[in-house]
C-alpha positions in Angstrom: 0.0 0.0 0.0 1.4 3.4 -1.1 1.3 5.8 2.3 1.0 9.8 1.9 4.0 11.2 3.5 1.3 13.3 5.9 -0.1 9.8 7.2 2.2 9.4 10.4 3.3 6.0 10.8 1.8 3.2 13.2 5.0 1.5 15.4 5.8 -0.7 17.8 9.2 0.1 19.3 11.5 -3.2 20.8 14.3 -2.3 23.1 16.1 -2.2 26.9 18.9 -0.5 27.6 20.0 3.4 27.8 21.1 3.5 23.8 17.4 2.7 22.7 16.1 5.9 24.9 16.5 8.4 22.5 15.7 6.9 19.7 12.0 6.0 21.6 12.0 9.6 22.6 12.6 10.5 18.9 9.6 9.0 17.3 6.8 9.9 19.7 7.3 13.4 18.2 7.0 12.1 14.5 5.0 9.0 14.8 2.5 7.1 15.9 4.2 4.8 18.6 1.5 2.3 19.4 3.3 -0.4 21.7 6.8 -0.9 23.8 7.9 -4.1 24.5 10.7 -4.5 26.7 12.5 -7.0 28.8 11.1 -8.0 32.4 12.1 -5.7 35.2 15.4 -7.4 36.3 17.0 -8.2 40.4 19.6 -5.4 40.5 21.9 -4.5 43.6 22.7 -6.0 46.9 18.8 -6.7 47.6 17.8 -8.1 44.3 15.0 -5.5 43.9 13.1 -5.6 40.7 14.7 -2.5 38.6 12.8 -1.5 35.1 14.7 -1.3 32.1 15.8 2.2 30.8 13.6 1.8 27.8 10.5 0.9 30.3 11.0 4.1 32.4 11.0 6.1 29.1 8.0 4.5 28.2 6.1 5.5 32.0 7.2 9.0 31.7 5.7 9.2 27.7 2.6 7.5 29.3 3.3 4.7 26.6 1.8 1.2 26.6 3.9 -1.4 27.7 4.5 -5.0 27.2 7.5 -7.2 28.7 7.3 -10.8 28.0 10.0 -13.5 28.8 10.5 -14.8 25.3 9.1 -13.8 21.8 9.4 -16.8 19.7 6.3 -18.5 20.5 4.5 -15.6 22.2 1.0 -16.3 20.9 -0.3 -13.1 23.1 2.2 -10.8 21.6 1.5 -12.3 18.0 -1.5 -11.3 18.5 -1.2 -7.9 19.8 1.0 -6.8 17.2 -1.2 -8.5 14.6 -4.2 -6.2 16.3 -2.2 -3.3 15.8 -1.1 -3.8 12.2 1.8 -1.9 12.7 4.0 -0.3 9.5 7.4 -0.8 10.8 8.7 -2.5 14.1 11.9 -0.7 15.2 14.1 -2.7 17.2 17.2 -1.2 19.6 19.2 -3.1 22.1 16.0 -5.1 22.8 18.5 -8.3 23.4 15.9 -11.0 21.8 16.0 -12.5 18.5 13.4 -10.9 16.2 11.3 -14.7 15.2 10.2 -15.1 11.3 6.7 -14.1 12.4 7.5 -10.5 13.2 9.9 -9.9 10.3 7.4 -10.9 8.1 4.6 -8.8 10.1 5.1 -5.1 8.7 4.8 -3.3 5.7 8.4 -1.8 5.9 10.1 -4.7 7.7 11.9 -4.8 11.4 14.1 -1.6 11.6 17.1 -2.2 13.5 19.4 0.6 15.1 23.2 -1.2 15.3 26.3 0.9 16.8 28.7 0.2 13.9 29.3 0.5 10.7 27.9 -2.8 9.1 29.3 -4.8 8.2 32.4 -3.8 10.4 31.6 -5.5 13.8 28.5 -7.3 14.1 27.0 -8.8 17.3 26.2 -7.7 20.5 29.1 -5.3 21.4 30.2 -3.1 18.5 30.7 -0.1 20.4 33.1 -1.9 23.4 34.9 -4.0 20.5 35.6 -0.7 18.1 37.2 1.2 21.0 39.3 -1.7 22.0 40.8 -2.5 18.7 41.9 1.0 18.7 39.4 1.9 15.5 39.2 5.9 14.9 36.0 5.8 13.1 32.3 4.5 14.3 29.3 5.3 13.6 25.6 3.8 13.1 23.5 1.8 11.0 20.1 1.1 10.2 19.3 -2.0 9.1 16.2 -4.1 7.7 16.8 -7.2 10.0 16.9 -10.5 8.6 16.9 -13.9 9.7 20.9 -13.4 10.2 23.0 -11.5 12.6 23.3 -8.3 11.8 23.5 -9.3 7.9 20.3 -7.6 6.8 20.3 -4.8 3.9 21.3 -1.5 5.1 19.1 1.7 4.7 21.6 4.6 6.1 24.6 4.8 7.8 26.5 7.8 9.7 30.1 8.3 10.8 31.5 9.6 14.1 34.9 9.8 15.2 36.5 8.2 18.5 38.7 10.0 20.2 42.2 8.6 22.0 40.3 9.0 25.3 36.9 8.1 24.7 35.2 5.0 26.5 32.5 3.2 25.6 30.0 5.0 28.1 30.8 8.6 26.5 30.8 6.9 22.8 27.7 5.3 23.0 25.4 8.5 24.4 27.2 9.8 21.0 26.1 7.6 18.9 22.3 6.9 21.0 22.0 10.3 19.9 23.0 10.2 16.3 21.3 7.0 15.3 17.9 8.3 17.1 17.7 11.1 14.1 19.4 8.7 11.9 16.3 6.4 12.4 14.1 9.6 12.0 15.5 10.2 8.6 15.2 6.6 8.2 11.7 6.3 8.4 11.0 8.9 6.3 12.4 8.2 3.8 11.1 4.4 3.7 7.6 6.5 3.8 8.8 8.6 0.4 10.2 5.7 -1.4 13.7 7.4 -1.4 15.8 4.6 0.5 17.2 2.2 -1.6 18.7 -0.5 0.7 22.0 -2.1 -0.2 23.0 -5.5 0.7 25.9 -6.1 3.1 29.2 -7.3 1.9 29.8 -10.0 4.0 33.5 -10.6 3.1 34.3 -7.5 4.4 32.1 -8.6 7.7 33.5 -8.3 11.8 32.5 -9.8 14.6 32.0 -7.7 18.1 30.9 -10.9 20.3 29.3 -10.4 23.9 31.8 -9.6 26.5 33.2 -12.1 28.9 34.5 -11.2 32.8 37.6 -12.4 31.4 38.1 -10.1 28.5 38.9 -7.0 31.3 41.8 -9.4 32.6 44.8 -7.4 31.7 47.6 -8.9 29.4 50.9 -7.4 30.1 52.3 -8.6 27.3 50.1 -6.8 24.8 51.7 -3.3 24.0 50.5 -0.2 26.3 48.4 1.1 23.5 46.5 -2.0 23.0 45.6 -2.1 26.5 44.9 1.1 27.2 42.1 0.9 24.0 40.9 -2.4 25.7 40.3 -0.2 29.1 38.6 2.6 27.3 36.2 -0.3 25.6 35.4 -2.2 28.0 34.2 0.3 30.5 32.0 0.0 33.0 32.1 -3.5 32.3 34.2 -5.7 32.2 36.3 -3.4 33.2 40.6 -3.9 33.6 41.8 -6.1 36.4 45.0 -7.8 37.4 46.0 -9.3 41.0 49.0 -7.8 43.8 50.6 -10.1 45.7 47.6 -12.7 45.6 44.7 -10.6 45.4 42.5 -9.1 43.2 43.5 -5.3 41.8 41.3 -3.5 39.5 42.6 -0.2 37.3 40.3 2.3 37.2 42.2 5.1 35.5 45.4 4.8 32.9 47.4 6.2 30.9 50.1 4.8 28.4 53.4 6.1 29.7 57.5 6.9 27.9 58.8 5.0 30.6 60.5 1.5 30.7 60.4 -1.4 33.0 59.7 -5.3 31.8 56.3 -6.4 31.2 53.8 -7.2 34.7 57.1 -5.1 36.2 55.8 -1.8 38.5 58.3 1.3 38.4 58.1 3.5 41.0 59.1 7.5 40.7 57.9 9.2 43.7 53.9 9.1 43.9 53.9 8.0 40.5 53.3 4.3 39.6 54.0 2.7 36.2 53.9 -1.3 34.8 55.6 -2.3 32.1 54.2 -3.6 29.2 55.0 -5.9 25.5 57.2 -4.3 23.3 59.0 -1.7 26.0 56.0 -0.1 26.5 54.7 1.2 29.6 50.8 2.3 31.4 50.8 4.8 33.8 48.2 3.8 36.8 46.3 6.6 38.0 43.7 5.6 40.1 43.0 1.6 41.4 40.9 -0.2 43.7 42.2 -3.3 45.7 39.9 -6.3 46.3 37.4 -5.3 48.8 38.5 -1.3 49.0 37.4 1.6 47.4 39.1 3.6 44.7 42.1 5.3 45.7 44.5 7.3 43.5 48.1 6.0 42.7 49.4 8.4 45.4 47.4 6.7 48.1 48.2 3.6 46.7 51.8 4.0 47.0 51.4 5.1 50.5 49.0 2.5 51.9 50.5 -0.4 49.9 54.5 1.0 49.6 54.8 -1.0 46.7 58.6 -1.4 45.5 59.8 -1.4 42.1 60.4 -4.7 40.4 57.8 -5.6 42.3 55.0 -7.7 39.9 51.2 -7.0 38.8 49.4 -10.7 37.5 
């Protein structure tokens, strides 16, 4: 059916976490969003207390209806609300489900995907941790009709962004949240007009950026400084950068790659400053850390509580 571009479209928007905010708050001003569906409120904290999802609380405050069901696949009660609603396009960010054949065959303009890379650079479920820690120096976001694939459906629009040396993940990803939410703006409009023309995905030229493990933030001294100073910046908050001082856990909370040399898993000590070496005569400079069962303390206070001596070794 051919749509008059003054006809606001009818959506139903799938997604969790903080990224998929803005793009939510984004469409309510241009469209017609008829249902959220979101995870279940998750156990969070010391006392396990149910905690909504980011997208949820979006949703209350836009006095949005909600739905959160367990699993998708063979949800007969959201089959049939969505097939109730009829809805043009179903846009899906972060919503951490796979989209089931029913649904992607459901809308007029397909399932709408928001993905924090440049497809097919980095596809899976952390492009935006696995960019940073490669050491990339250009992002940016995609749209994407989703397929039965991962992250291998035909791309609609894509937009660059820069990292910078000292961005994290945290400060890239409000970036690009905000970006891809007008990106998706400009996406659906022009899937209204009939001016997209979506391209397939060279998959030869395809990444992967595969969920993160606890293990990935485990520090490798023998990688050069640079390489793991991009591998702190990526995998912040989680799974963070952690090593062990004699016997127990130490986690580095602020870094720097340093001129100075010293062998690798070696610390260096010059006055209140506290460096480890690294592969290739390379070096990190650690600024702030936090022992196993302490708070986070800055090198200074580190050197002074702990009196660490040079040659002594991190790992």
């Amino acid at each position: 059916m051919t749509r008059s571009p003054d006809d606001p479209m009818e959506l139903i928007f799938c997604g969790t976490p903080q990224f998929a905010v803005p793009t939510l708050e984004k469409l309510v001003e241009s469209f017609n969003v008829r249902l959220v569906v979101t995870q279940p409120d998750r156990p969070k904290g010391r006392r396990l207390e149910l905690v909504a999802s980011p997208v949820k609380q979006s949703a209350l405050e836009l006095s949005l209806p909600i739905y959160q069901p367990e699993k998708i696949k063979t949800n007969e009660e959201l089959q049939t609300k969505l097939e109730e609603i009829s809805p043009n396009a179903i846009i899906v960010v972060g919503y951490g489900r796979i989209v089931p054949s029913w649904m992607l065959q459901l809308p007029e303009f397909g399932n709408i995907n928001l993905h924090a890379s440049l497809l097919p650079k980095y596809r899976g479920a952390a492009p935006i941790q696995w960019a940073i820690a490669n050491g990339e120096s250009v992002t940016g976001v995609t749209t994407m009709r989703i397929d039965e694939g991962l992250d291998t459906g035909d791309i609609l629009l894509q937009r660059e962004l820069s990292i910078s040396e000292d961005a994290t993940a945290e400060a890239l990803a409000a970036k690009l949240a905000t970006i891809g939410a007008d990106l998706m703006i400009e996406t659906l409009m022009g899937l209204q007009t009939g001016t997209i023309h979506p391209q397939r995905q060279d998959n030869a030229q395809a990444t992967l950026a595969p969920i993160l493990k606890k293990e990935d933030g485990r520090i490798d001294f023998s990688r050069r400084a640079p390489e793991i100073y991009n591998r702190f910046r990526g995998f912040q908050p989680w799974p963070g950068a952690f090593t062990s001082f004699r016997g127990r856990g130490l986690n580095i909370t602020a870094m720097k790659p340093a001129s100075e040399q010293t062998p690798p898993t070696q610390l260096l000590l010059k006055g209140d400053q506290l460096f480890v070496g690294c592969g290739n005569d390379s070096a990190i400079e650690l600024l702030e850390l936090q022992p196993e069962g302490k708070k986070r303390m800055s090198a200074r206070d580190f050197v002074h509580g702990y009196r660490p001596q040079t040659m002594e070794n991190l790992g």
